[in-house]
N, CA, C and O atoms as a Tripos MOL2 file, in Angstrom:
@<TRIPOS>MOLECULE
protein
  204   203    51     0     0
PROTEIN
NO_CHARGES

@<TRIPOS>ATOM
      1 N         141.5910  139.9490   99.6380 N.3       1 UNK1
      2 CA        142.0250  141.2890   99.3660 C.3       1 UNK1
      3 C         143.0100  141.7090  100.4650 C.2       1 UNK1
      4 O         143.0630  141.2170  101.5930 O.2       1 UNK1
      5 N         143.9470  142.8990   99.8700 N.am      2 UNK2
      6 CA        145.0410  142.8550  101.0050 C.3       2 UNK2
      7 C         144.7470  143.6510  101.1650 C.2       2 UNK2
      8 O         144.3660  144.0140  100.0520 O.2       2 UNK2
      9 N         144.4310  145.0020  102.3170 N.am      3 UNK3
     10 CA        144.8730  145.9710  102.3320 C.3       3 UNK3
     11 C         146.3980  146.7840  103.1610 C.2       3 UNK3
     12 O         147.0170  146.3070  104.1120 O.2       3 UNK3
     13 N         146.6180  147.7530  102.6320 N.am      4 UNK4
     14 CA        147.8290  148.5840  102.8070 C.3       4 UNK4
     15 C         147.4710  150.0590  103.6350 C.2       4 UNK4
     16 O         146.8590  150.9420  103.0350 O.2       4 UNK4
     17 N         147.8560  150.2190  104.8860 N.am      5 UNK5
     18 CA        147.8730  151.1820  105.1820 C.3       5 UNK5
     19 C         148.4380  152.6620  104.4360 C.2       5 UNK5
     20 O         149.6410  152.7190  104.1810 O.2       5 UNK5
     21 N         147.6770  153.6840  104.1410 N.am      6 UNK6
     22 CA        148.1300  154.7570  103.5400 C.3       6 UNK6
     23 C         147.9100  156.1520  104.2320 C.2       6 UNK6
     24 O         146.8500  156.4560  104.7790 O.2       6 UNK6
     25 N         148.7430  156.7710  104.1750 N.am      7 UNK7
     26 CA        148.9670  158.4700  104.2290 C.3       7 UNK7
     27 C         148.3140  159.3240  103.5240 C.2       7 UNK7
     28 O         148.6610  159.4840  102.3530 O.2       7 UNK7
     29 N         147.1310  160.1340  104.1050 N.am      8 UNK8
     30 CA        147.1070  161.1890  102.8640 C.3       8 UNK8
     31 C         148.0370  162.3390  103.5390 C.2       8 UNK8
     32 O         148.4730  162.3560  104.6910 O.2       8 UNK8
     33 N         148.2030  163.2110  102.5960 N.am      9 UNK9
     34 CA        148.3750  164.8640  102.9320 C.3       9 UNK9
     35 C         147.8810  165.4150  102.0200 C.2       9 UNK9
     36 O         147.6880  165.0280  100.8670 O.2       9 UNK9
     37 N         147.5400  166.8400  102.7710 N.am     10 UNK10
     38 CA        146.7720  168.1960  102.3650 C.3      10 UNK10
     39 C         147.9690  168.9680  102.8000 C.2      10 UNK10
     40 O         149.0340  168.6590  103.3350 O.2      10 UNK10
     41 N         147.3360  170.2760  102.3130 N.am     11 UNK11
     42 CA        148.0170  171.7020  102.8320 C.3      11 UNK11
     43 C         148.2550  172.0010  104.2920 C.2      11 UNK11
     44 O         149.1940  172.5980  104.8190 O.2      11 UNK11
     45 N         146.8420  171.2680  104.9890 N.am     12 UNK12
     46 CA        146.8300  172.0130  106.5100 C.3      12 UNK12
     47 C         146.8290  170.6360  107.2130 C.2      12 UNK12
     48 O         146.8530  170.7310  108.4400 O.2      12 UNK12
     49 N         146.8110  169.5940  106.8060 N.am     13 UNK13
     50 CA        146.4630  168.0680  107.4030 C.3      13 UNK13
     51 C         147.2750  167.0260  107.1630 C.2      13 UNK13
     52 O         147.4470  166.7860  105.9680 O.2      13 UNK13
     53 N         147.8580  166.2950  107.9770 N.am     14 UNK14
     54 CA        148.1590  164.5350  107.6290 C.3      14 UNK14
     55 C         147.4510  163.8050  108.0130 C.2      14 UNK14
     56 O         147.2320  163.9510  109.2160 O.2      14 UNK14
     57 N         146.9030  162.9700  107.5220 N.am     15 UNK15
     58 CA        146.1840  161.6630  108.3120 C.3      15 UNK15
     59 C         146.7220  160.2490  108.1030 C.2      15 UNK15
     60 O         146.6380  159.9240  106.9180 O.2      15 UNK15
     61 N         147.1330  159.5150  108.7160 N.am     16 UNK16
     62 CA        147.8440  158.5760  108.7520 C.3      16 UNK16
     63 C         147.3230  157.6790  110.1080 C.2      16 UNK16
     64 O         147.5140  158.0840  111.2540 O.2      16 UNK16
     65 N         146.6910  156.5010  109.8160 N.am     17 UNK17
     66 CA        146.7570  155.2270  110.6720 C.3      17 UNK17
     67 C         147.2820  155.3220  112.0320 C.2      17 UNK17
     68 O         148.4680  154.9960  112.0980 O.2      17 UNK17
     69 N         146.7440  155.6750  113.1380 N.am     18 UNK18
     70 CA        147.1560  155.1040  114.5590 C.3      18 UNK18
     71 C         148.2760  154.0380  114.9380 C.2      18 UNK18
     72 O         148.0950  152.8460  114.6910 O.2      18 UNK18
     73 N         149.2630  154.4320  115.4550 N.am     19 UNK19
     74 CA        150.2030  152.9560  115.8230 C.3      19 UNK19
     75 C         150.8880  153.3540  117.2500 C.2      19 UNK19
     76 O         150.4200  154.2840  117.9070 O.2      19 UNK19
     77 N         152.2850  152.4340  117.8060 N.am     20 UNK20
     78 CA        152.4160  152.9370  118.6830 C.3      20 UNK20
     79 C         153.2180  153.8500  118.6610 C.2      20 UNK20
     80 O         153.2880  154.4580  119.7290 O.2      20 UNK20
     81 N         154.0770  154.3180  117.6030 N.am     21 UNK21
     82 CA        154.6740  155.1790  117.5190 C.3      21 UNK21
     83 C         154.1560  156.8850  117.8150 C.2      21 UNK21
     84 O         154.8630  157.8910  117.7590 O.2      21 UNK21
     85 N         153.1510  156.8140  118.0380 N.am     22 UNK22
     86 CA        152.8090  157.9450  118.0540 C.3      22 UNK22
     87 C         151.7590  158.1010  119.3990 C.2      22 UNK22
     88 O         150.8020  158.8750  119.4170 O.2      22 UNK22
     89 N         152.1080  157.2960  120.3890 N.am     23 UNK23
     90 CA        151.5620  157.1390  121.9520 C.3      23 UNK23
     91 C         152.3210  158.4020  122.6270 C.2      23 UNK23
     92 O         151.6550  159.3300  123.0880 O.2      23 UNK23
     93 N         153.6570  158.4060  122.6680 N.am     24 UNK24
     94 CA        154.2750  159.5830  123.5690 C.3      24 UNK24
     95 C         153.3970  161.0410  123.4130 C.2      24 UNK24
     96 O         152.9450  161.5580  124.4350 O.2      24 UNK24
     97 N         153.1690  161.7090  122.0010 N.am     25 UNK25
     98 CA        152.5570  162.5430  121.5570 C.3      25 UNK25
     99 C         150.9300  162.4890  122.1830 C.2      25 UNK25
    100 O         150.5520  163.4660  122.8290 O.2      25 UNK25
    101 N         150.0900  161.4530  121.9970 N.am     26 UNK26
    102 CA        149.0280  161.2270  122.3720 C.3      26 UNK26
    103 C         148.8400  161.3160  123.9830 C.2      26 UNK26
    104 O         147.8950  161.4220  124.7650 O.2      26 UNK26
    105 N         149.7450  161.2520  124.0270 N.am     27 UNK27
    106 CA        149.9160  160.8820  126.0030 C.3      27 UNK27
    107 C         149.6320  162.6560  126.5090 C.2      27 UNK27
    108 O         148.9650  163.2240  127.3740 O.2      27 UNK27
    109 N         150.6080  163.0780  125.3560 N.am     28 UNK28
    110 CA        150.5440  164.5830  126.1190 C.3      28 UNK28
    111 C         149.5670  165.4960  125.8590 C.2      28 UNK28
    112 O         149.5790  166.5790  126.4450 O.2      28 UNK28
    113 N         148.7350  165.2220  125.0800 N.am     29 UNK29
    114 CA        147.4210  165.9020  124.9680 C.3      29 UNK29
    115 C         146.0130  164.9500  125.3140 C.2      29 UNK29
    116 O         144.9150  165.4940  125.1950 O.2      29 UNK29
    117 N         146.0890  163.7110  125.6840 N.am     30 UNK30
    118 CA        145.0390  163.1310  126.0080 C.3      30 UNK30
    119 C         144.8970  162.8810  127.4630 C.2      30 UNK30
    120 O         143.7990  162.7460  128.0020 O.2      30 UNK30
    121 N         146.1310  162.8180  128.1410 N.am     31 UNK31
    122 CA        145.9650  162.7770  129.3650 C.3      31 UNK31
    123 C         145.6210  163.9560  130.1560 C.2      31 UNK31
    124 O         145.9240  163.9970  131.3490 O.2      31 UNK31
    125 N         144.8160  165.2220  129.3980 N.am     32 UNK32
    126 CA        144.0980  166.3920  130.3210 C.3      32 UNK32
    127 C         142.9740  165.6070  131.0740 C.2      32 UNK32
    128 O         142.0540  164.8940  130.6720 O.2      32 UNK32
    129 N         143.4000  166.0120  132.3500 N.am     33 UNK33
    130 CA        142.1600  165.5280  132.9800 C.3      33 UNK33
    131 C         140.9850  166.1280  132.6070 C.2      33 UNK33
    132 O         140.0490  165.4900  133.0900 O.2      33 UNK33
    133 N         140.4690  167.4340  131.7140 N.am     34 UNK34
    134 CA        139.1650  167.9960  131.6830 C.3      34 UNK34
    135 C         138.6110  167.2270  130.2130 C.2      34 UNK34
    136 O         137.3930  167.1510  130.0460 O.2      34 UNK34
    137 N         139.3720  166.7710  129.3620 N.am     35 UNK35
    138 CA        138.8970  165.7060  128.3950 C.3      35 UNK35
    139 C         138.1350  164.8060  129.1220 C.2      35 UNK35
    140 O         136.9690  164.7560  128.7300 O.2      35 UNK35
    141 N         138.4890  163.8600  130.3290 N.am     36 UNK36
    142 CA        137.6630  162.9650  130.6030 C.3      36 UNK36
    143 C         136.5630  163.1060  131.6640 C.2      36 UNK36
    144 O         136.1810  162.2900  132.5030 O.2      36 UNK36
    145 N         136.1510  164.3670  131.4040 N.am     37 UNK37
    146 CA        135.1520  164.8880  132.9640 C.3      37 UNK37
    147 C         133.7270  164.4610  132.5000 C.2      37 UNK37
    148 O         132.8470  164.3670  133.3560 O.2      37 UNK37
    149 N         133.3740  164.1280  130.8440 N.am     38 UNK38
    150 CA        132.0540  163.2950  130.5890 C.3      38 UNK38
    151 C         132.0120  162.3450  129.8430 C.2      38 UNK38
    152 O         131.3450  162.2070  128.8180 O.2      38 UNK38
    153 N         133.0850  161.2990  130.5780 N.am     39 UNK39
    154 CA        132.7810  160.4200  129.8060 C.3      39 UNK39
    155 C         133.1860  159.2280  130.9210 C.2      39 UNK39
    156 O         133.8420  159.4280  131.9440 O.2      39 UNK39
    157 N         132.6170  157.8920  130.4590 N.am     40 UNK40
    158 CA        132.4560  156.5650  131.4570 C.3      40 UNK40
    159 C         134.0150  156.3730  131.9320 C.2      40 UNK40
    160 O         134.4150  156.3080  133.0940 O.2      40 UNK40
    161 N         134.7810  156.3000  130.7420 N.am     41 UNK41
    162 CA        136.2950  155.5260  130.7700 C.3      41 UNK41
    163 C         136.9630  157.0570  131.3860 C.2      41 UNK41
    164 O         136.5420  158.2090  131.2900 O.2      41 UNK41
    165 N         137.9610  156.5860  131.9260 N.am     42 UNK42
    166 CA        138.9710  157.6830  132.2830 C.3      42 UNK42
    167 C         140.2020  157.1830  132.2710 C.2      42 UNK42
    168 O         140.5910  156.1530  132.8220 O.2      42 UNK42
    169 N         140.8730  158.0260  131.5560 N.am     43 UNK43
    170 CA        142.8100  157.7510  130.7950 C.3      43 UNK43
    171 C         143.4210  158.8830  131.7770 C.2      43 UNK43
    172 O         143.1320  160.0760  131.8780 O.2      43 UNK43
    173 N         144.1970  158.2320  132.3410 N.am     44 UNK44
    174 CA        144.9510  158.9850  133.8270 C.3      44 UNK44
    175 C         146.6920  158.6890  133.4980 C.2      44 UNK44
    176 O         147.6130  159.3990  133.9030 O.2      44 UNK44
    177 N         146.7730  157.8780  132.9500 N.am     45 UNK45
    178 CA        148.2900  157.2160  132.7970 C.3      45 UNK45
    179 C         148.7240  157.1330  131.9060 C.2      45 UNK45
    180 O         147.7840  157.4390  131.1720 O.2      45 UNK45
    181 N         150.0770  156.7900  130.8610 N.am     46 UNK46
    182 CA        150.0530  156.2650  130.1100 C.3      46 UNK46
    183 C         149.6090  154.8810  129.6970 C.2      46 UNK46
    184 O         149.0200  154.6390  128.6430 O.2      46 UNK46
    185 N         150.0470  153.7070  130.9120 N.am     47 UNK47
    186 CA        149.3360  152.6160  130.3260 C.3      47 UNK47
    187 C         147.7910  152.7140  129.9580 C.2      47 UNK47
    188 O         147.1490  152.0060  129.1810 O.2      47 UNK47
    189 N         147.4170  153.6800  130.6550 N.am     48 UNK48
    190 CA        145.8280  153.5810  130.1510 C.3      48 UNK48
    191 C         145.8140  153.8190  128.7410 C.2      48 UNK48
    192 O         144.8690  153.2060  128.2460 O.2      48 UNK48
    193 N         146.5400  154.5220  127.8010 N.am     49 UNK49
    194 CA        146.3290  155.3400  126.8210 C.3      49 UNK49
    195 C         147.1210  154.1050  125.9990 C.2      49 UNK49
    196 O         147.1990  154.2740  124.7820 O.2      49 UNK49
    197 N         147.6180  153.0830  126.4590 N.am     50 UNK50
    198 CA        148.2640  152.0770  125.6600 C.3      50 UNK50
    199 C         147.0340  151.4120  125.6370 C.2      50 UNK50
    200 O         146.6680  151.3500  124.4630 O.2      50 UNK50
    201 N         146.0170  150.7500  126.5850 N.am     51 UNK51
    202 CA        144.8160  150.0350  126.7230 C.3      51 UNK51
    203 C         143.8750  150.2850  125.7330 C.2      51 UNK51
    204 O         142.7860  149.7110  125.7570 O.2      51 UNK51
@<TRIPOS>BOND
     1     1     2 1
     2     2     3 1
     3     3     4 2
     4     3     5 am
     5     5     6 1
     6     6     7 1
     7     7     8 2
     8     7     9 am
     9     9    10 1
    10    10    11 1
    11    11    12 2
    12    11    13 am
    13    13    14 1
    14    14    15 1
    15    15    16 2
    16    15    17 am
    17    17    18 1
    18    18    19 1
    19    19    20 2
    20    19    21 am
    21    21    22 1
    22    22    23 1
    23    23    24 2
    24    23    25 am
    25    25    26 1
    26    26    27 1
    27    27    28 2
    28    27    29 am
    29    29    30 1
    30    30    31 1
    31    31    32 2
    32    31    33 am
    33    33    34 1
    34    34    35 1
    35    35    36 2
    36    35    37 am
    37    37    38 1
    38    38    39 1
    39    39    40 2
    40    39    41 am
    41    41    42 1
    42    42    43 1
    43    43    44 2
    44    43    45 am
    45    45    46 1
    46    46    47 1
    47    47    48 2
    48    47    49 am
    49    49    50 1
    50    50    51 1
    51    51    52 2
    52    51    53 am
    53    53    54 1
    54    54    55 1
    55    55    56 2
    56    55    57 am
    57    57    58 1
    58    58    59 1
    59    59    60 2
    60    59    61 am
    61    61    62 1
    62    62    63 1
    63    63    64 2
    64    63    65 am
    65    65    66 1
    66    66    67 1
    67    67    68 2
    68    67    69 am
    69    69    70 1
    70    70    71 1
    71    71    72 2
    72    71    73 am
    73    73    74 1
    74    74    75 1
    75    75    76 2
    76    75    77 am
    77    77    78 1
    78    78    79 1
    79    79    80 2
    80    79    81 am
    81    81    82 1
    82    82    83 1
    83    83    84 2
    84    83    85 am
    85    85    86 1
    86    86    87 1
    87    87    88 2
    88    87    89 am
    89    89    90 1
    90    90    91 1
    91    91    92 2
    92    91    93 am
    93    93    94 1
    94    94    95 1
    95    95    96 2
    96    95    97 am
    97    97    98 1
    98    98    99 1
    99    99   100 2
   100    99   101 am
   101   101   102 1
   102   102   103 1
   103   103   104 2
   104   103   105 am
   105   105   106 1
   106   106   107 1
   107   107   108 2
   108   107   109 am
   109   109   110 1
   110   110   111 1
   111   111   112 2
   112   111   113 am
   113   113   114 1
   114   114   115 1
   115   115   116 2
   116   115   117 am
   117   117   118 1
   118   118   119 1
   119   119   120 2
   120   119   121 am
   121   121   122 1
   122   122   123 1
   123   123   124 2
   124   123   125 am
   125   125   126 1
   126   126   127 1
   127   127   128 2
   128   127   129 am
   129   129   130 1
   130   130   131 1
   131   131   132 2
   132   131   133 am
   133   133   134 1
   134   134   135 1
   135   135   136 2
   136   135   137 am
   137   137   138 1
   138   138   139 1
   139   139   140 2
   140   139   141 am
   141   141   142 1
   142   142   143 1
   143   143   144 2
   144   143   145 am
   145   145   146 1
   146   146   147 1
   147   147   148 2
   148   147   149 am
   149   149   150 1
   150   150   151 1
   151   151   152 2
   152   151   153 am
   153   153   154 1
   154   154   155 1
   155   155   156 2
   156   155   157 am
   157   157   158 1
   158   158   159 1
   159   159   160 2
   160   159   161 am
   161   161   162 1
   162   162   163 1
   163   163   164 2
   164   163   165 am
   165   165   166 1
   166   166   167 1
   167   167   168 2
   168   167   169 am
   169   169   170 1
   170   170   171 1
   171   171   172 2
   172   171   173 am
   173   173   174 1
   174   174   175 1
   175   175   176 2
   176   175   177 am
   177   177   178 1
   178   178   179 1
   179   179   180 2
   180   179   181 am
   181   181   182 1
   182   182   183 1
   183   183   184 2
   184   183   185 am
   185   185   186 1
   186   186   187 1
   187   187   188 2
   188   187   189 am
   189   189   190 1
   190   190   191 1
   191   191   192 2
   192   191   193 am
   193   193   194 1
   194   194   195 1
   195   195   196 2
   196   195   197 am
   197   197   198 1
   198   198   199 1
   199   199   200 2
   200   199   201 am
   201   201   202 1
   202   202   203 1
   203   203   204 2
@<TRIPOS>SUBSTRUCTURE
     1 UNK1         2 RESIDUE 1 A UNK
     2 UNK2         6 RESIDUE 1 A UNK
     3 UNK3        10 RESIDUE 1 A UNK
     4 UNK4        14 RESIDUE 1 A UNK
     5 UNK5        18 RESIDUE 1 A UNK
     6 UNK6        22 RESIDUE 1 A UNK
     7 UNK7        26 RESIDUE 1 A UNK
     8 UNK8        30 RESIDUE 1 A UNK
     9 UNK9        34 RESIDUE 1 A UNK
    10 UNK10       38 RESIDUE 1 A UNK
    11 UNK11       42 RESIDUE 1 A UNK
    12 UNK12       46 RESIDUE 1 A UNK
    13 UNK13       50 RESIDUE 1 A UNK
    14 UNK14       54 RESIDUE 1 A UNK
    15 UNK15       58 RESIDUE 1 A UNK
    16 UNK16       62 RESIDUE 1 A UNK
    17 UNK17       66 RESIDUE 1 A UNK
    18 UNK18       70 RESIDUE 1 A UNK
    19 UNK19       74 RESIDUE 1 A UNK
    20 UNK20       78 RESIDUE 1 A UNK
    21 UNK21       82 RESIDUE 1 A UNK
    22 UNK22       86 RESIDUE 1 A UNK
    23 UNK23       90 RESIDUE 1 A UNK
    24 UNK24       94 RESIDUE 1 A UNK
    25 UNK25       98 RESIDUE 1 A UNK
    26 UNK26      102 RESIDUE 1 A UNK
    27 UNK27      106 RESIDUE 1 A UNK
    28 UNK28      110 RESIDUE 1 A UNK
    29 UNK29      114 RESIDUE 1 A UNK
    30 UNK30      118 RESIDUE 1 A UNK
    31 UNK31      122 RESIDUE 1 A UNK
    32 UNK32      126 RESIDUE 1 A UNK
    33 UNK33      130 RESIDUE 1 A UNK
    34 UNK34      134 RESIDUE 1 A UNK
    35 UNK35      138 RESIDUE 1 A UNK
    36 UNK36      142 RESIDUE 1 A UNK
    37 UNK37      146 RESIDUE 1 A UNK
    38 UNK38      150 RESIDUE 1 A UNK
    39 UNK39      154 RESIDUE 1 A UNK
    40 UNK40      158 RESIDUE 1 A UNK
    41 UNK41      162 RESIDUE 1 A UNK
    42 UNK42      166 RESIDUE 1 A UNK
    43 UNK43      170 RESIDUE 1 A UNK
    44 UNK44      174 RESIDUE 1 A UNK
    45 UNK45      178 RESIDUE 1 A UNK
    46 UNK46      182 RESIDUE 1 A UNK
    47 UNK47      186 RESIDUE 1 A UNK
    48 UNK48      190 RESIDUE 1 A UNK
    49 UNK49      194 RESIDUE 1 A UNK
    50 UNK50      198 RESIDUE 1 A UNK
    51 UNK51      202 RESIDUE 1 A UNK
């Protein structure tokens, strides 16, 4: 079986598959340092957020 990555959309939502195209964006809201104040791993950089 093959599968094909797909897109939905809604009114208020896209959801679409993770890739790297969309790291710069991720970088700038995941790298708050108060996101990672409970949890084991900590994302400080971008390469971390590539890892």
């Amino acid at each position: 079986m093959i599968l094909h990555p797909i897109i939905l959309h809604g009114t208020q939502v896209r959801l679409e598959p993770l890739s790297m195209h969309h790291h710069l964006q991720l970088c700038e809201v995941g790298l708050d340092n108060e996101l990672w104040k409970l949890t084991m791993t900590v994302m400080t950089t971008p390469d971390d957020m590539k890892t």
